[in-house]
N, C-alpha and C positions, 0 to 999 in steps of 0.2 A: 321285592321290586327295587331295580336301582333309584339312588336318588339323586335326580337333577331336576334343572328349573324346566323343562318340558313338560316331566312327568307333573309339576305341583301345578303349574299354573291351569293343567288341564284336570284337575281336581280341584283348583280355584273358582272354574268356571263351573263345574258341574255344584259343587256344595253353597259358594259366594256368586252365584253371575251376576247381580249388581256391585260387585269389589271390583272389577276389573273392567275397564274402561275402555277400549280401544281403539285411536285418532288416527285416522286415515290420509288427514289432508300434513301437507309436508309442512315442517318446524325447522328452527334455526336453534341446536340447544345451544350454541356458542353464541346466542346473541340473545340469552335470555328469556327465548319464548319457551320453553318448558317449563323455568320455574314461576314465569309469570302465572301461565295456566294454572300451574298448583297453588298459585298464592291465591288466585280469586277462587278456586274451590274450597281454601282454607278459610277465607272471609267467609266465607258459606259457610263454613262448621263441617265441611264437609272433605273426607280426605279415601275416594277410590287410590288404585294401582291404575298406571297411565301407561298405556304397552303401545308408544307412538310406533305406528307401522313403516312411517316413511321423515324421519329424520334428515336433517344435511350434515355431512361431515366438516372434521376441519378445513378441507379445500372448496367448502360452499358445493359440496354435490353430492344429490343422494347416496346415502350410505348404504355397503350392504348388509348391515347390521338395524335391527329392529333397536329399541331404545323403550327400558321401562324401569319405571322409578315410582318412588311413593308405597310400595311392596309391604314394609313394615310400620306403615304410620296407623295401625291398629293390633290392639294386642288378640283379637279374636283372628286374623290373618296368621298372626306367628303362631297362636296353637294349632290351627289346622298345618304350620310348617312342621310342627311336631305329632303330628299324626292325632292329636287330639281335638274335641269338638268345638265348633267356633265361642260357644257358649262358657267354655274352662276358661275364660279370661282374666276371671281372677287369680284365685288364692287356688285353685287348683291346678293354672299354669304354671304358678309359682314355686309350688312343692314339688309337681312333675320336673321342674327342671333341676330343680334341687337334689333330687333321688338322681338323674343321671348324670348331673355334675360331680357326684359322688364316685364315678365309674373310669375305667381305661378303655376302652375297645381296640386294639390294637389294627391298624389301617391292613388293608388288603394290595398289596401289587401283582398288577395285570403288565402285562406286556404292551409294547409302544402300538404294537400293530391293533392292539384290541383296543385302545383308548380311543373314545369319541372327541377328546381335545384335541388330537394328531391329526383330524382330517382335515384341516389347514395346518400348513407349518410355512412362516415365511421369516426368513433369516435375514442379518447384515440390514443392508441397502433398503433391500425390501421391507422389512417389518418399521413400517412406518405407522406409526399414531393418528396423525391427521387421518388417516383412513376409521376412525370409529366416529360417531358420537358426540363427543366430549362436551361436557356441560359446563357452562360460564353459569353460576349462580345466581351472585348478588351486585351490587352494583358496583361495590371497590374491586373487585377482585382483578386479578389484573390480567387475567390467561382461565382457560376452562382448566377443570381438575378434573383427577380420576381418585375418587374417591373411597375407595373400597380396601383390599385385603393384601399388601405384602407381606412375604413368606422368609422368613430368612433359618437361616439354620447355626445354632452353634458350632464355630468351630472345634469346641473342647468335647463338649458333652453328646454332642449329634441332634440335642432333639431339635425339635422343627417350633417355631415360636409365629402365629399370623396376630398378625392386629390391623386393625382401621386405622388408615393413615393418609394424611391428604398429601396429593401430588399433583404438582402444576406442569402443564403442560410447557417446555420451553424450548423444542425444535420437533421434530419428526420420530426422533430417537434421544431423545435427551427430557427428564425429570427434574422437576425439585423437590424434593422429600422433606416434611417436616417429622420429626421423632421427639417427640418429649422422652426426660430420663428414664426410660420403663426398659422391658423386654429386648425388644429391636435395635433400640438404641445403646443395650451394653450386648449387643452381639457384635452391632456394625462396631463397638469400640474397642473390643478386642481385636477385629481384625486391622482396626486403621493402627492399632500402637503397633504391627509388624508392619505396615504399610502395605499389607492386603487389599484388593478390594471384594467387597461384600457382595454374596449371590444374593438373589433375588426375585422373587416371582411373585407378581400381582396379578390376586384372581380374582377378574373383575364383574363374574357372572358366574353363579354355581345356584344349589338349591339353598332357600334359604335358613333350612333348618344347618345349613355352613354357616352360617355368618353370624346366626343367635349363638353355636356351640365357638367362634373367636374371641367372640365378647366373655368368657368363664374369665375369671377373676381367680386364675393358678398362678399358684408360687412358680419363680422362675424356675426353668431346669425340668417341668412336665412338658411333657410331649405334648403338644395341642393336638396335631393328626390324631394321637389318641384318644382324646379329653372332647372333638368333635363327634368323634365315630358315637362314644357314645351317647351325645346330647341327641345327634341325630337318630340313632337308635338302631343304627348299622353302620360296619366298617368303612370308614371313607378308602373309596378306592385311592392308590396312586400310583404313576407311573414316570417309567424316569421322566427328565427333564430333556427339553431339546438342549439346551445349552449346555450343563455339566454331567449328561447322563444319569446313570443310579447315582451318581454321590449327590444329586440332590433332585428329591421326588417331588411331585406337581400331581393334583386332584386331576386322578383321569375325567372324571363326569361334569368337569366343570363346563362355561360354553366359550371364555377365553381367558387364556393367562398370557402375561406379558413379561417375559426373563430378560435378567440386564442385571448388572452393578453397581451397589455404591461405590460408587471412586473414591479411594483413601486421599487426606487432606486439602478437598474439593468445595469449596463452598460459596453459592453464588445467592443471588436476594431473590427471597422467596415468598407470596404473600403480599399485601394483606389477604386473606379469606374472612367469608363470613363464616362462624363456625359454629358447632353444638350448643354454646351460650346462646345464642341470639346473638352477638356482636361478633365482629373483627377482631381477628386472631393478627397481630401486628404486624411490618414488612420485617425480615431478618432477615441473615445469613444462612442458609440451612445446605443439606447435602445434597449431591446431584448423582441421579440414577440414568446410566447410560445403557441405553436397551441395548438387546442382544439378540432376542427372536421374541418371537409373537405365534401361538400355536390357538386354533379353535376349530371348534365343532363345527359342521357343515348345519348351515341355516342361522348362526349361535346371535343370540340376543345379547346387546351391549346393558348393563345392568350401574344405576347409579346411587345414591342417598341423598331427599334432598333436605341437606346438611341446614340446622339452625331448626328444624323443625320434627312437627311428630315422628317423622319418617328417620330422625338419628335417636330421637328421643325415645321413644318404646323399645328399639331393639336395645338400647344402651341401657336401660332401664331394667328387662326382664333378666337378661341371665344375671345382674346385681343382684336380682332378688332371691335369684336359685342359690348362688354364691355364698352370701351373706348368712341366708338362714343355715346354712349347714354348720357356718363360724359360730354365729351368735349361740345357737340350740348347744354349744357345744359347751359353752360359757355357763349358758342360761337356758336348760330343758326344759324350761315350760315355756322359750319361744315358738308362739303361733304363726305371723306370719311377718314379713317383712315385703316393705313396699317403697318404689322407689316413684313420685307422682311426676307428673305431666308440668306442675308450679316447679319445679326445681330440675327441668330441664333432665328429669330420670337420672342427676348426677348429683346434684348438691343436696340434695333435702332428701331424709332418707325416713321412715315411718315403720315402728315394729311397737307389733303389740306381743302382750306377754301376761302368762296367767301368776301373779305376783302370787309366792307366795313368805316371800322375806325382804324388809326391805333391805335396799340397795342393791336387788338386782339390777334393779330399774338404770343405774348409771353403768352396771358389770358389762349388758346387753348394751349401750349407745357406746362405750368405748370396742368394745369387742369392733363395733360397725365401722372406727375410728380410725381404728384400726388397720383392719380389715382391706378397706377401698381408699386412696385417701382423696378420691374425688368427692366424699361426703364431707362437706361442713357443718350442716345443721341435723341432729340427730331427734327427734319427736319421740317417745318412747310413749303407749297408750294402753289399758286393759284391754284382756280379749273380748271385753261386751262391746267393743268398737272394731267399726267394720272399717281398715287402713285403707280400703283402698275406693271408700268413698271420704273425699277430703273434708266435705262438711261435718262429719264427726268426729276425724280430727279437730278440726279448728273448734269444737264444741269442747271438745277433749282439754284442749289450752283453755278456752275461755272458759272454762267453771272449775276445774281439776289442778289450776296452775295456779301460781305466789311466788312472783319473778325472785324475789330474795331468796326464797327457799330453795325452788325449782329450777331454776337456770343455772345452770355453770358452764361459764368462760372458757374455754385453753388457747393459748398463747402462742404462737412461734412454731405451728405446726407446719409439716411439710404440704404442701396446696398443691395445685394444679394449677400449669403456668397460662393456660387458658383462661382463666377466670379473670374475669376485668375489674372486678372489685379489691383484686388484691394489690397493697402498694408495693409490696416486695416481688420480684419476680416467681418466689416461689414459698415464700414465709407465708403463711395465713392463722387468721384463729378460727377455733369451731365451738359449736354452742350446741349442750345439750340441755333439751326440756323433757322434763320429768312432767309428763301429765296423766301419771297413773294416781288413782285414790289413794291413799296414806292408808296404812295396818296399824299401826298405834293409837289410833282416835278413831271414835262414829264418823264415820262419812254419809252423808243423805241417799238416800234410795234414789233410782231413776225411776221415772215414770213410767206407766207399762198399761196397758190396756189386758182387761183378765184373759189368758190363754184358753178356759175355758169357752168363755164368747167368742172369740176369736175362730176357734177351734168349728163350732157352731151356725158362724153369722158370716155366711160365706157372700162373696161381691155377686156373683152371676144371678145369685136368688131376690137381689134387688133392682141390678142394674145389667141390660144385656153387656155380655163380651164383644159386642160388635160395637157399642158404645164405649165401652173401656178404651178397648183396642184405639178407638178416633179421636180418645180426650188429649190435649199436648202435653208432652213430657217437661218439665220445668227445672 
């Protein structure tokens, strides 16, 4: 079965029909009332997909693009995006994706006539912006963004590199691109030192097991088209582009992409955003993307992330964790599992447990992580009798297992994440690793444990009905 956002969301409703919310009466996302919505559903503790059926665009009138956001603000959502059961939420989404981040599928092209992104094509003049959606988030922010997935391609090597990157809206056909020093930003930089400018394709609605297989944490110079195909677990279709042809290919099954250029030494003020920390990402200088065409699917749903929240947080979160343990396990083979939690924004704070069995793996495995991502500053390292990915037994982990003199170590003058608001340097940071595994050297005290035997025997239902259970509150 192809994969697009048609096909999932109609298996969202048949598996999740409380996940999926659907608001009939019209919204202004350019004026804040989408993400307000999701902010008092987050007060609530509560975070459905919100698939507004009647949106206003940037000209103040209905749009003909549907508008759904908040998609990935549960990690029981993204493993049904990976064909897995709402319940693999944990430590079995974790491996799963781990297993096919290990993998290449190499992408499939289909011809332009066959692609379902071709059935609108509007060029030049016409492929105008203001005709979608476009969500104003937070309060600073100064323009709506489109927050989702450019495409660039190197010019040396050919492979195709996507990452989540914000883009402020600032005419009809004109972007501001922000690019930290990663992937995208040493492609656009080889082409600006010729004075080139940079292709480009933002795909701003596809299926979402697209957008968990961008987030892989590959070494520059892998093909994501292929590093997707197989997170997703089949070849991502592509077909040429409207703007450059085959010399640069676009996800036929997406439901719109948006082609244009970064203009070589072009830079106008960009920002403030509120962003994946929870805080504002600063005003700067940043680059500007000049559209070119605009191609989508017939009926296609405008697709967003609302940014600072669960909804960046989990997806950024999970393929870290497929990522990582494949690194760490590599270092350190008795790593079990690795977790990146919901406290540290699924970026900063990173959680792996490990079945010790010498010391100083325990620090082999938090630098490997160190490494690794360098969006991790704070590394937890914990035995496998702790379950990473309920945080209270972490924190149980430090507080009985830890001796900050011993357990802690400092590093210094790492390279950080320019996003991060705690750091004084724009991009200097330190990181800290805690060692809360039990010591091999000395008796450590037993955990407590109720006899497996009884356990085994003195079953809940045979005292207390399951209708009862079921209605006591979770705490």
């Amino acid at each position: 079965m192809r994969k697009n956002l048609e096909v999932f969301l109609q298996k969202l409703h048949q598996r999740l029909p409380h996940d999926l919310v659907r608001i009939e009466r019209p919204v202004s996302p350019a004026h804040f009332e989408v993400t307000a919505l999701l902010q008092h559903l987050e007060n609530e503790r509560k975070f459905p997909a919100l698939l507004f059926e009647k949106p206003l665009n940037l000209h103040g009138k209905p749009s003909a693009f549907p508008l759904l956001s908040n998609l990935f603000a549960t990690r029981g959502r993204c493993a049904l995006a990976l064909g897995m059961e709402p319940d693999d939420e944990g430590l079995k989404l974790s491996l799963e994706y781990a297993r096919r981040e290990d993998m290449l599928l190499p992408p499939e092209v289909i011809p332009v006539r066959e692609a379902p992104v071709k059935e609108g094509v509007k060029q030049g003049n016409e492929a105008n912006i203001y005709d979608f959606p476009v969500v104003r988030h937070h309060a600073m922010d100064p323009a709506p963004y489109l927050d989702m997935t450019p495409v660039m391609k190197d010019p040396e090597g050919g492979f195709y590199n996507v990452a989540f990157l914000r883009n402020m809206v600032q005419g009809p056909r004109r972007l501001g691109i922000h690019m930290s020093p990663r992937h995208n930003w040493q492609i656009h930089r080889k082409n600006e030192e010729k004075k080139r400018p940079t292709p480009v394709a933002i795909v701003v609605s596809h299926h979402p097991a697209f957008y968990l297989g961008a987030l892989n944490v590959s070494p520059f110079g892998v093909d994501d088209y292929a590093r997707i195909g197989a997170i997703m677990g089949a070849p991502l279709r592509l077909t040429a582009s409207d703007s450059w042809g085959e010399d640069f290919m676009v996800p036929a099954d997406a439901e719109i992409v948006i082609e244009g250029h970064v203009l070589p030494d072009v830079k106008e003020v960009e920002g403030p955003f509120g962003e994946f920390t929870g805080y504002y990402g600063p005003q700067r200088l940043r680059n500007v993307i000049e559209i070119t065409a605009i191609t989508h699917r017939r009926n296609a749903i405008f697709q967003h992330i609302f940014t600072g929240h669960r909804d960046t947080w989990v997806l950024g979160g999970i393929p870290k964790e497929g990522s990582l343990f494949n690194l760490i396990r590599g270092v350190v083979p008795t790593t079990k599992a690795v977790h990146f939690p919901i406290s540290g924004c699924c970026r900063f704070n990173c959680y792996i447990s490990i079945d010790k069995k010498v010391d100083g793996e325990t620090k082999q495995a938090a630098l490997a992580a160190l490494g690794g991502c360098d969006f991790v500053k704070h590394v937890v390292v914990v035995d496998a009798d702790i379950n990473i990915y309920n945080e209270e037994e972490v924190m149980w982990a430090m507080a009985t297992r830890v001796q900050a003199d011993q357990d802690v170590d400092i590093i210094k003058n790492v390279k950080g994440n320019t996003l991060d608001p705690s750091q004084t340097d724009n991009i200097m940071t330190a990181k800290m690793i805690i060692d809360a595994t039990r010591p091999l050297h000395r008796p450590f005290e037993a955990r407590v444990e109720v006899p497996k035997t009884v356990m085994a025997k003195t079953r809940l239902e045979d005292f207390i009905p399951r209708s009862l259970v079921d209605r006591l509150p979770k705490v």
